[in-house]
C-alpha positions, -999 to 999 in steps of 0.1 A, spaced: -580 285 490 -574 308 514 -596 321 540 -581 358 532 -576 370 497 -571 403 485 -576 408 449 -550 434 428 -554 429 392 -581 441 375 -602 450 403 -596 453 439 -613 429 461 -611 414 498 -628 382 504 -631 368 541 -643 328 543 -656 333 504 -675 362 519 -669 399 498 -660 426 521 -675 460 516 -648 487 526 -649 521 519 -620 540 493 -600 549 523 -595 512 540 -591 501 501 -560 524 491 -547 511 527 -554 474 520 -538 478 485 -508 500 495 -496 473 527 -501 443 503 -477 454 472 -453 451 499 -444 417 511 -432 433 543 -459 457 547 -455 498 547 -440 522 573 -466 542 589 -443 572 583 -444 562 543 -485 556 543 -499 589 559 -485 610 538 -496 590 507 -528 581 515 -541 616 531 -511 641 508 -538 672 515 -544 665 553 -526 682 578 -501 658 600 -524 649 632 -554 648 607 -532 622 587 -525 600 622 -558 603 629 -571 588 592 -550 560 592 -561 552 631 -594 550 620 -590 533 588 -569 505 603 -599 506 626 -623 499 599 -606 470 584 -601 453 615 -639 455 628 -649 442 588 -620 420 583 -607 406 614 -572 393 612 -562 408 573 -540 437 592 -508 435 612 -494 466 632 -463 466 649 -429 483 649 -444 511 630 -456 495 598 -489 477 589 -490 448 567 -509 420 557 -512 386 581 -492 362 563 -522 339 559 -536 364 534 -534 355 500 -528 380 470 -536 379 436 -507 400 423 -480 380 446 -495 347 425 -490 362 392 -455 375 399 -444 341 409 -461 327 380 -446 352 355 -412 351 370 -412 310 372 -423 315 331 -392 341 323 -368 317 338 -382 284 319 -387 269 355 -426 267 348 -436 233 336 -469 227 322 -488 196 328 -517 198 301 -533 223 286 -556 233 312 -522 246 331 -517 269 300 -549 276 296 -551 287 336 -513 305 335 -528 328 304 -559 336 324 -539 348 356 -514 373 331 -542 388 312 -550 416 338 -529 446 349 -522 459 386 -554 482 392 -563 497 364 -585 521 370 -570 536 401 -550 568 394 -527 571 422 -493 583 419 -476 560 445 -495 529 429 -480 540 392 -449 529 394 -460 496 405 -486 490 378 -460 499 349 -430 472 371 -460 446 369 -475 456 334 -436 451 316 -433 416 337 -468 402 327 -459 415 289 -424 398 288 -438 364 304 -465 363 277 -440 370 249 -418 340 264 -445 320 261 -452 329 228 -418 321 221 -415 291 240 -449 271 232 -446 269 195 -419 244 197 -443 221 221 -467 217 195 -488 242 209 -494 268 186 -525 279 191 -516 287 228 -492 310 217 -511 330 194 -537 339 227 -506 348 243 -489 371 220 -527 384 215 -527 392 252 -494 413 246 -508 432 213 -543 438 231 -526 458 257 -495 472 238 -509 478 199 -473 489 188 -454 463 212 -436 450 176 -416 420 195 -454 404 203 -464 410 169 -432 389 152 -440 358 175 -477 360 170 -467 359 131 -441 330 138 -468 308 156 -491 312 125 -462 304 103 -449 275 124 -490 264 127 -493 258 88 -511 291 84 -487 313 65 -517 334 47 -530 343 80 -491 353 90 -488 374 59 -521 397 63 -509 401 95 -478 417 90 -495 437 62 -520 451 88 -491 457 111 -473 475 88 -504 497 72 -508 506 107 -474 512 117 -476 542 86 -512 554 95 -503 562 129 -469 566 134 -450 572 103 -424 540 102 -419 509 86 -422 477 107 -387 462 111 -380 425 88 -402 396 96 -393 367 113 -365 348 97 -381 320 74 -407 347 65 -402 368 38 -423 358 7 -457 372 4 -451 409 26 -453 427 -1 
């Protein structure tokens, strides 16, 4: 574990030696903004974000103090030098974890060695990139994140099945339809690991839910099962 963390997903977080440090919203948005970049922000690109209604001295001035802040709370979690601030590179961050985890996943390079590794790989891609923070310059990294997680858990929905682990898949195609209701590609594997676990009933009420919802609330028809399921839909 590192003696620096800074938590992303879910909720934001910065933990020195175990110890949770209490910053204020200002030294947060800074803290969150320099660590979705691996090479930190410009100082030029952060005032204006951070401070949009302060005037430009006012906006020096803000980020002066805030970088202040952090490093009188947190010593050593900020860098500063030709013009950008960034994390030290002993830091570690949630969100950097994840993406290699999800990327590794996407390009079958992620081996599992029992089920405790799925079970710990499912926990770290069930949270989104600050979800409560409405912040345009943090949007479009939440929905880049959001679409990664999604398509990891779906190819490991896919992929699981044929290791004998079923019920592994089902959680994670259940991640994907908890945060994406209408997401139809999560709802066809989550059927296909009930059908390839021995439970075609529970496959079938499925897709009748899916499709009783699919006309309630939007007006279409889901498209075909999965191939190899077709008896009992109607």
């Amino acid at each position: 574990m590192s003696e620096l963390e800074v938590r992303l997903l879910d909720r934001f977080s910065v933990r020195a030696n175990g110890r949770l440090v209490a910053l204020p919203t200002a030294c947060q948005r800074l803290i969150a903004m320099v660590a979705l970049e691996p090479k930190g922000a410009e100082v030029s690109v952060i005032r204006p974000l951070l401070w949009r209604e302060s005037a430009p001295d006012a906006r020096t001035a803000r980020l002066r103090a805030a970088v202040w802040h952090v490093r009188r709370e947190c010593p050593g979690l900020l860098t500063s030098r030709f013009g950008r601030v960034g994390l030290a590179e002993t830091a570690e961050v949630d969100l950097h974890c994840a993406t290699e985890l999800a990327t590794a996943v996407l390009r079958d390079e992620c081996g599992f060695a029992g089920r405790g590794s799925i079970t710990s790989a499912l926990r770290w891609l069930e949270d989104d990139v600050l979800p409560d923070w409405c912040e345009p310059w943090l949007e479009p990294y939440q929905r880049s994140y959001r679409e990664l997680r999604l398509c990891a858990l779906e190819r490991l929905a896919k992929r699981l099945p044929g290791q004998g682990l079923c019920v592994y898949a089902i959680e994670a195609a259940l991640h994907v339809i908890r945060d994406d209701p209408y997401r139809e590609s999560a709802h066809e594997l989550l059927i296909a690991a009930h059908v390839s676990e021995g439970n075609t009933a529970e496959a079938v009420q499925h897709f009748r839910a899916l499709r009783r919802t699919l006309n309630e609330e939007l007006g279409v028809e889901p498209t075909l099962p999965p191939p190899g399921f077709a008896a009992g839909c109607d």
